[in-house]
C-alpha positions in Angstrom: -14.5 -16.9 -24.3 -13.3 -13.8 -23.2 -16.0 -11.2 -20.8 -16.2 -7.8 -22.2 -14.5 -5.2 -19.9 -15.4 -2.1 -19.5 -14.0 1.3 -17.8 -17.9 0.8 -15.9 -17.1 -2.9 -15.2 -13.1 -2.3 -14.3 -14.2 0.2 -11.4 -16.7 -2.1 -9.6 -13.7 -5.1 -9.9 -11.8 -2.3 -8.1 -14.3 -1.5 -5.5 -14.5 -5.2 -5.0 -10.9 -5.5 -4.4 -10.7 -2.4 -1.7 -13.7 -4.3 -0.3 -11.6 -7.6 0.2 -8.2 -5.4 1.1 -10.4 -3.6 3.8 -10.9 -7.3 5.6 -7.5 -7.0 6.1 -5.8 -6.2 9.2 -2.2 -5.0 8.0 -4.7 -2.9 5.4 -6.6 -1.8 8.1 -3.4 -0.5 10.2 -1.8 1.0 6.7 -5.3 3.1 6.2 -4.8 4.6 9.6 -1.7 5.4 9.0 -2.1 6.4 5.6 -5.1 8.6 7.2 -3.1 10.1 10.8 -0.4 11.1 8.6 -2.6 13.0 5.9 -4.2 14.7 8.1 -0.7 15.8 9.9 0.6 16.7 6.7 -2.4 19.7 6.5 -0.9 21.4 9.4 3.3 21.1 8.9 4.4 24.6 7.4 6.2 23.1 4.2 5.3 24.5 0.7 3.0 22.4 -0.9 5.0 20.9 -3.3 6.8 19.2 -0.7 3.3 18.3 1.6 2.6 16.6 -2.0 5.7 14.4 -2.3 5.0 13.4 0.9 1.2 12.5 0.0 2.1 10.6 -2.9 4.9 8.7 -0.6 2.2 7.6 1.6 0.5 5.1 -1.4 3.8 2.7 -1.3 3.1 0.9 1.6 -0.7 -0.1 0.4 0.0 -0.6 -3.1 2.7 -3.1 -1.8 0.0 -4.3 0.8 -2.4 -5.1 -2.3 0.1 -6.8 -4.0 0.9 -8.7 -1.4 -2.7 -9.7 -0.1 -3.5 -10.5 -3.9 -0.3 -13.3 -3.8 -1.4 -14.6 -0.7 -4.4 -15.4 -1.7 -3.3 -16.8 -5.0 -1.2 -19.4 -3.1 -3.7 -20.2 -0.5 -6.0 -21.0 -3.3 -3.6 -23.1 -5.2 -2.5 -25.3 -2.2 -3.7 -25.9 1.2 -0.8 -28.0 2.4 2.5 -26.9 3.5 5.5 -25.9 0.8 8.4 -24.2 0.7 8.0 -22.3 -2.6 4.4 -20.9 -1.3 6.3 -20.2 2.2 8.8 -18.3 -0.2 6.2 -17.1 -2.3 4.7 -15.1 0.8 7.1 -14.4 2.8 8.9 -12.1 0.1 5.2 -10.2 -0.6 5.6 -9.5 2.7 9.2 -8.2 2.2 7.9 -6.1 -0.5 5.3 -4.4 2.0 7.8 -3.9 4.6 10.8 -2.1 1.7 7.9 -0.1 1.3 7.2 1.4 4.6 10.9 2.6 4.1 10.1 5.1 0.8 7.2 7.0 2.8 9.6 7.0 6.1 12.8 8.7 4.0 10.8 11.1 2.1 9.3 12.6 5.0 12.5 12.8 7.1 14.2 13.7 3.8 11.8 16.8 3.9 11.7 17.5 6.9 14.9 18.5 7.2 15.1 20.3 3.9 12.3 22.5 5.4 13.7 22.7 8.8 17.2 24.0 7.1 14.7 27.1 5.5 
């Protein structure tokens, strides 16, 4: 039988991931980060249409991270022994994360020289 879900009930399965993503070291580096570069972004003289590009281009790398813990742990509970398909299986979460570093890096350089050049 299927549980009931609610918007309630979705939030606290939400909280509860954060809380297992925040065990995490790579989720603990992203976060800081994440956090460093918000708090730079309050003080660079762009417009703030720009300072919000570069915001939003700062959640790729832990939505990827997310993604990735969530298929890591999905093969470490489904096999405890070595194989090549969980090896490839993890190894290209981890590719994911690290494409994803790349979108926050080019949009600020993108930016900042488009603001620089004003």
């Amino acid at each position: 039988m299927k549980p009931k879900y609610s918007i309630y009930k979705n939030f606290f399965y939400a909280v509860d991931g954060a809380k297992v993503l925040l065990k995490e070291s790579s989720f603990k580096i992203e976060i800081t980060v994440f956090t460093t570069a918000t708090i730079v972004l309050v003080f660079l003289p762009y417009p703030i249409w720009a300072k919000l590009f570069m915001f939003v281009s700062l959640f790729a790398p832990l939505i990827a991270e997310a993604f990735n813990t969530a298929i890591e742990k999905i093969v470490d509970m489904t096999t405890s022994e070595y194989h090549i398909l969980a090896k490839h299986a993890k190894d290209i979460a981890a590719f994911g994360v690290f494409i994803s570093i790349f979108i926050p890096l080019f949009t600020w350089l993108a930016f900042m020289m488009y603001c620089y050049d004003k």
